[in-house]
C-alpha positions as CSV (number, residue, x, y, z in Angstrom):
1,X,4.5,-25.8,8.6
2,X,0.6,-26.6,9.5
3,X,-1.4,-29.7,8.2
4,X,-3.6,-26.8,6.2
5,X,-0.7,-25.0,4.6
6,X,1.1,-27.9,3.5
7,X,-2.4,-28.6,1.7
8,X,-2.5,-25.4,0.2
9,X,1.5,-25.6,-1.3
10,X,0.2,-29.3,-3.0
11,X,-2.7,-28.1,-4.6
12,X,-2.9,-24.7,-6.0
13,X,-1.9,-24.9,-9.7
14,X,0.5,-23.4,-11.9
15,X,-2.3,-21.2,-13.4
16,X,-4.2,-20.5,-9.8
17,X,-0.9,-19.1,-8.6
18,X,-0.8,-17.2,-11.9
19,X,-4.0,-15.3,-11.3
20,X,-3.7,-15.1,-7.5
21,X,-0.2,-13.2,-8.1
22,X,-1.8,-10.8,-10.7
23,X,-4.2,-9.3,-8.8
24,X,-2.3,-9.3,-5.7
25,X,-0.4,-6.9,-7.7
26,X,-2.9,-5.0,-9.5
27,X,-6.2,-5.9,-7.9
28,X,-9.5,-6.4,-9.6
29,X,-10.1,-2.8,-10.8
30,X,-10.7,-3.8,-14.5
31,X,-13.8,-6.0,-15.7
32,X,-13.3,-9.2,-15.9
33,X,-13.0,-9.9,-19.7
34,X,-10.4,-7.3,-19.4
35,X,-8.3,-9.2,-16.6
36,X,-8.6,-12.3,-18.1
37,X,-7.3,-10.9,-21.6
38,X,-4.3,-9.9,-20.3
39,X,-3.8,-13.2,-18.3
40,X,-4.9,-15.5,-21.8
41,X,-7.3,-17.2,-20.1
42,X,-10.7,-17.6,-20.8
43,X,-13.1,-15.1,-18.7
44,X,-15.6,-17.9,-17.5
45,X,-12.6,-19.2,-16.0
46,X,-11.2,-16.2,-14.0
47,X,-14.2,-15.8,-12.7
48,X,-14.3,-19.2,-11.5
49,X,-11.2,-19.0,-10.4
50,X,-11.5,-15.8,-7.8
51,X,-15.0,-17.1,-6.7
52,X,-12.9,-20.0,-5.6
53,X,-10.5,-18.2,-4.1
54,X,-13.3,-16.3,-2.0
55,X,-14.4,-19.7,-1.0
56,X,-11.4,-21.4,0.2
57,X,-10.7,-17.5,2.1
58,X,-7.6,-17.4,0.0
59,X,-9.0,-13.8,-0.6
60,X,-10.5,-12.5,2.5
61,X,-11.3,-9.6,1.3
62,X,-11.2,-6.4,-1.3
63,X,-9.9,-2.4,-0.2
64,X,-10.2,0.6,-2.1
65,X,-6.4,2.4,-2.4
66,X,-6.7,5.9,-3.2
67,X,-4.0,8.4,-4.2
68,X,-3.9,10.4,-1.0
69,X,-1.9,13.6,-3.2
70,X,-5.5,13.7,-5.8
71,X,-6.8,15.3,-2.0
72,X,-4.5,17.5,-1.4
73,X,-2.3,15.5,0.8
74,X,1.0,16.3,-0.9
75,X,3.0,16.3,2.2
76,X,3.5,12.4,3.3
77,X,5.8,11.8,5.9
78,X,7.7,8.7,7.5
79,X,8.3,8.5,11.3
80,X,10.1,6.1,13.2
81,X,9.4,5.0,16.7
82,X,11.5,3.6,19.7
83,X,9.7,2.5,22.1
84,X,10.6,3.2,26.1
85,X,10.0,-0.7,26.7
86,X,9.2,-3.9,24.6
87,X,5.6,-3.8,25.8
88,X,5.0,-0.6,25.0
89,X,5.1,-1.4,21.6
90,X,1.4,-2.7,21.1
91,X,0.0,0.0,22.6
92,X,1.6,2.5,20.6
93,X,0.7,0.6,17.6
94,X,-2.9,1.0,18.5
95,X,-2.5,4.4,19.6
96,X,-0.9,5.7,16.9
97,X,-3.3,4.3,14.1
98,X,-6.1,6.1,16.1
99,X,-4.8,9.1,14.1
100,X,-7.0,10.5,11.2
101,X,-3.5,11.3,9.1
102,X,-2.0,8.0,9.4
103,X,-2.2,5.7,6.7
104,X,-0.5,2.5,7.8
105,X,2.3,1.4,11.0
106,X,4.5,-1.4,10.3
107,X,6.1,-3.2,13.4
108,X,9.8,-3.4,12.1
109,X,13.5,-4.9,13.2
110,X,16.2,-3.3,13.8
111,X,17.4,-0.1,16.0
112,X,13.2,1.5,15.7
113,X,10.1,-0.4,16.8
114,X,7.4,1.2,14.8
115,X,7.5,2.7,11.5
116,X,4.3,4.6,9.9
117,X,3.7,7.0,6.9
118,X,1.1,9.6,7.8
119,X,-0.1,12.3,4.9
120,X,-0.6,16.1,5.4
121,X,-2.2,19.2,4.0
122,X,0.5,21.4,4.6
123,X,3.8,22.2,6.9
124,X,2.3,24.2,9.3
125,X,-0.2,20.9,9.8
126,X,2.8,18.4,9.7
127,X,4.7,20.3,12.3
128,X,0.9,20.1,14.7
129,X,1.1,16.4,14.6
130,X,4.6,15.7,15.7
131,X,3.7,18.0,19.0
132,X,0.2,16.4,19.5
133,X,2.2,12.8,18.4
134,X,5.0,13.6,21.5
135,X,2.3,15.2,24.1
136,X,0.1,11.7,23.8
137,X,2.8,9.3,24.0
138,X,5.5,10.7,25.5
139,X,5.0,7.8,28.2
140,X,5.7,5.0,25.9
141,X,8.3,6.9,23.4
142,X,12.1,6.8,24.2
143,X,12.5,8.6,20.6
144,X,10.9,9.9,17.1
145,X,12.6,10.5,14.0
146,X,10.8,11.9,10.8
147,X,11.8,11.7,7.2
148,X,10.0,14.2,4.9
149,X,8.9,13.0,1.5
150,X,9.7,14.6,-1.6
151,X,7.8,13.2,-3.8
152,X,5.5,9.6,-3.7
153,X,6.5,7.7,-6.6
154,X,4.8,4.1,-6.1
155,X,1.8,3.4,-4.1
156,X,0.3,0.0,-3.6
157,X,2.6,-1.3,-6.7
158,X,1.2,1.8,-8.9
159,X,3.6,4.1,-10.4
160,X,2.1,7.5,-10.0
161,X,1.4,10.2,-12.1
162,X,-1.3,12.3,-10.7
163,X,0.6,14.0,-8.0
164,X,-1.2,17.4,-7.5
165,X,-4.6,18.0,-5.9
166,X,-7.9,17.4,-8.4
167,X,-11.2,19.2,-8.6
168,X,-13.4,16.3,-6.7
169,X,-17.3,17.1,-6.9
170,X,-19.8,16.0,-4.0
171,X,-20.8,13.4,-5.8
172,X,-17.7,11.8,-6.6
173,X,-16.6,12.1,-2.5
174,X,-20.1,10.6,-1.8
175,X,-19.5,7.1,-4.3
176,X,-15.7,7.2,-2.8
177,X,-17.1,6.7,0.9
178,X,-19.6,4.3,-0.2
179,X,-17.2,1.9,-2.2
180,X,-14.7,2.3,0.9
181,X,-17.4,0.6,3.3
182,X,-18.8,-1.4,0.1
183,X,-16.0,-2.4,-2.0
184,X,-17.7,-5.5,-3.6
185,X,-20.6,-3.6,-4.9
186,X,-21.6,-3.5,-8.1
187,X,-22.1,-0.1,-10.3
188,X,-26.2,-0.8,-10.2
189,X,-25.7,-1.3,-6.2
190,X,-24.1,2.2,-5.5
191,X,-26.6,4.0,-8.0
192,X,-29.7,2.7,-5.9
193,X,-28.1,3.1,-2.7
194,X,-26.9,6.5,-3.4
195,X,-29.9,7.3,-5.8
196,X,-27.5,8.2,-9.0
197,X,-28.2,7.6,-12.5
198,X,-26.5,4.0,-13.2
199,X,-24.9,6.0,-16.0
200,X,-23.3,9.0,-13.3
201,X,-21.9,6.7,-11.6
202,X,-20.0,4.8,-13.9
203,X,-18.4,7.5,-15.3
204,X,-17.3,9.1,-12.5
205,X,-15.1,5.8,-10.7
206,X,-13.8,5.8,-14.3
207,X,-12.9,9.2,-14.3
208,X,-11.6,8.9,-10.8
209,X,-9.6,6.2,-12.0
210,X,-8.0,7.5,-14.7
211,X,-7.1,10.3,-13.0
212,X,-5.1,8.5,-10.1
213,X,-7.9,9.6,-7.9
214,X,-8.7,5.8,-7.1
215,X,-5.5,3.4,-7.7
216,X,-7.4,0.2,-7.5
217,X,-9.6,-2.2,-5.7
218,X,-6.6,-4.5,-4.3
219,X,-7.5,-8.1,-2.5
220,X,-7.0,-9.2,1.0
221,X,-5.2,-11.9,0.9
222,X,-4.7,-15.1,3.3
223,X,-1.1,-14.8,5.1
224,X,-0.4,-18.5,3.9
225,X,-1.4,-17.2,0.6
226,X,1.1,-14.5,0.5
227,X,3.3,-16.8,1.5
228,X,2.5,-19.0,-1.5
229,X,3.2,-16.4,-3.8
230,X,6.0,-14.6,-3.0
231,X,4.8,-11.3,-0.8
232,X,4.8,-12.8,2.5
233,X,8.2,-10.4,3.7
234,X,7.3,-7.1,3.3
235,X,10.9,-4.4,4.3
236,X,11.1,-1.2,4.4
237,X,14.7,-0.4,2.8
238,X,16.5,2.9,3.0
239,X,18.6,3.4,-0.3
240,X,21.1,5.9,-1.4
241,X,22.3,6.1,-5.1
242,X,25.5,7.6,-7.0
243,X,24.8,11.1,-7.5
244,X,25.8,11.1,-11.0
245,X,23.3,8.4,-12.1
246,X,20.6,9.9,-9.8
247,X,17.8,10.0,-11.7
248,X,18.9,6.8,-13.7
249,X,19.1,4.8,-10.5
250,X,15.8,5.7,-8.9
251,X,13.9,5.5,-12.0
252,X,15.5,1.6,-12.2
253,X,14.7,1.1,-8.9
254,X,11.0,2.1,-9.4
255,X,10.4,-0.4,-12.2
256,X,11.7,-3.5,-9.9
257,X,9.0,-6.0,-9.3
258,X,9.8,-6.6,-6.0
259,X,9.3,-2.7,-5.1
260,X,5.9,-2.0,-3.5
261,X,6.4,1.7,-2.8
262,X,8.6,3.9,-3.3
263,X,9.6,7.7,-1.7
264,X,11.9,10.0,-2.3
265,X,13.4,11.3,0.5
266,X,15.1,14.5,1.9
267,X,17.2,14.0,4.2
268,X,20.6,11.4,4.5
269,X,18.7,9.2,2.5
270,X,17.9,9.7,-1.4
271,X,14.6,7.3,-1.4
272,X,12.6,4.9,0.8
273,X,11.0,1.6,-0.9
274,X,8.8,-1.0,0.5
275,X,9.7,-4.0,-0.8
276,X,8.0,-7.9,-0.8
277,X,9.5,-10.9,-1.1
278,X,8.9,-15.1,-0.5
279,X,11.7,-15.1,2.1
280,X,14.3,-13.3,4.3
281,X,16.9,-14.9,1.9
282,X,15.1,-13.5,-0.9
283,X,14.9,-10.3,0.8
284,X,18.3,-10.1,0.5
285,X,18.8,-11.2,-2.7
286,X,16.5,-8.4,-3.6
287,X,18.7,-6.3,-2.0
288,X,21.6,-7.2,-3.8
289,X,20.1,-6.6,-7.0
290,X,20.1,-2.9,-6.4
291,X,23.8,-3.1,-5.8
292,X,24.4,-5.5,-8.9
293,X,22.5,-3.2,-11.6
294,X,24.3,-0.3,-10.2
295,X,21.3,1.1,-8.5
296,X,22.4,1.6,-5.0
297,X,25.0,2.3,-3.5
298,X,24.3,2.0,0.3
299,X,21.4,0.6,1.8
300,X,19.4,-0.1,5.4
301,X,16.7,-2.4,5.9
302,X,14.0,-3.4,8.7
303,X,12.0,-6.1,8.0
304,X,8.4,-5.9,8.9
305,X,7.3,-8.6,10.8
306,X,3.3,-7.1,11.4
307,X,1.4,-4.4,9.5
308,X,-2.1,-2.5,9.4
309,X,-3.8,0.3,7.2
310,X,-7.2,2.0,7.4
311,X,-9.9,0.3,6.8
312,X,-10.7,3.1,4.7
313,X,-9.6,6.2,3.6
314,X,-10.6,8.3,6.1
315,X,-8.3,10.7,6.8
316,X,-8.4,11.9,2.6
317,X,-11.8,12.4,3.3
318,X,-11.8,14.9,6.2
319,X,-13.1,18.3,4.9
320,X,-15.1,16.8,2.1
């Protein structure tokens, strides 16, 4: 443990943990009077209390998540990667996040290297990638396995309900690429930049908002940070349920804490969840709460160990 991390665990407070945990769950897409309502604390000092964490670089950061399925992406896939030798790895990871319809890659344990959830238009599209996937790396790649998605349930710790495509106007696309590049600017900002009425713009990130198009404006967090607070493991867990208590199970599964993201699967695995936890040990303790409330009834799990997204949403965006 460093000098500067053993700092952090002896000073940050009951209540800074409190906020720090909140919106590294739900980010800070609300006001501020708002957040800090729901927290019971008083608004000056949430405020305070994230330009702190700014500061310090507990929160290095802010990203836009949008709901990839509002752009007609309704066809998410998961691959699965084993590399032809151990330092092949890092150039595939690079490699493969050049692609416009990936959204993340997660170095993993277990019998796969690289794991990575990439969105698609249609079939036809899906079935493109995996031969232009295989024809580019086919030096480094000993094997590829795919696992089509169903249906997205949880994204970035938001249970979704928009899951068809939505009518998105020019103007809309135009303030979602700005805040992408600019997620710290303010309403008055992105109307001057973009030359909107202060008034259009507002409206339409609400709008976009409350219909799933944007999920929220998460934080960045320091890796210590994380730590801190319970999300520095992040697993990708396979999960199968009883049949009889399908829907039951899944729906149970959803509303765990610890569950990040969730997929529903079809193939020889009912559902996919990305999962965080403190610790390895709590990992698996997570893990055992799916076969304690009866939710699971088999399971496989990779931890990830390194992961990376888009710095911004590009690949909903193509075609717009």
């Amino acid at each position: 443990m460093t000098k500067m991390y053993k700092h952090i665990m002896a000073h940050m407070t009951k209540i800074e943990k409190r906020v720090m945990r909140h919106v590294a769950d739900n980010g800070i897409s609300e006001s501020i009077p708002v957040i800090a309502k729901r927290l019971r604390i008083k608004p000056t000092t949430l405020n305070y209390l994230i330009r702190k964490f700014e500061s310090k670089g507990w929160i290095r950061g802010y990203a836009y998540r949008l709901n990839p399925l509002a752009f007609g992406y309704s066809y998410p896939f998961w691959f699965f990667i084993k590399a032809r030798h151990h330092k092949n790895i890092s150039i595939l990871d690079d490699m493969i996040l050049e692609f416009s319809e990936v959204y993340v890659t997660n170095r993993i344990t277990g019998p796969y290297d690289i794991a990575f959830l990439a969105f698609f238009k249609g079939q036809y599209d899906s079935a493109a990638f995996v031969d232009k996937l295989i024809e580019s790396t086919s030096t480094y790649v000993r094997r590829v396995y795919s696992y089509p998605v169903l249906s997205l349930e949880k994204l970035h710790n938001i249970e979704l309900k928009r899951k068809t495509s939505v009518n998105i106007d020019k103007k809309s696309i135009s303030i979602i690429k700005y805040i992408s590049f600019n997620p710290t600017a303010s309403i008055s900002k992105i109307a001057e930049d973009l030359g909107y009425h202060r008034d259009t713009v507002s409206k339409r990130i609400k709008w976009m908002k409350d219909e799933q198009v944007i999920l929220k404006r998460s934080v960045i967090l320091d890796k210590k940070i994380a730590n801190k607070i319970g999300m520095a493991v992040r697993s990708i867990i396979f999960m199968n349920v009883e049949p009889s208590t399908r829907k039951r199970s899944l729906e149970l599964a959803k509303k765990e804490d610890f569950v990040h993201e969730m997929f529903l699967l079809g193939s020889r695995f009912d559902s996919l969840l990305v999962t965080r936890a403190h610790s390895v040990d709590d990992l698996y303790t997570n893990i055992s709460k799916l076969f304690s409330r009866d939710i699971a009834v088999t399971t496989e799990s990779s931890v990830v160990f390194y992961f990376r997204e888009k710095e911004s949403p590009a690949c909903f965006l193509n075609g717009f």
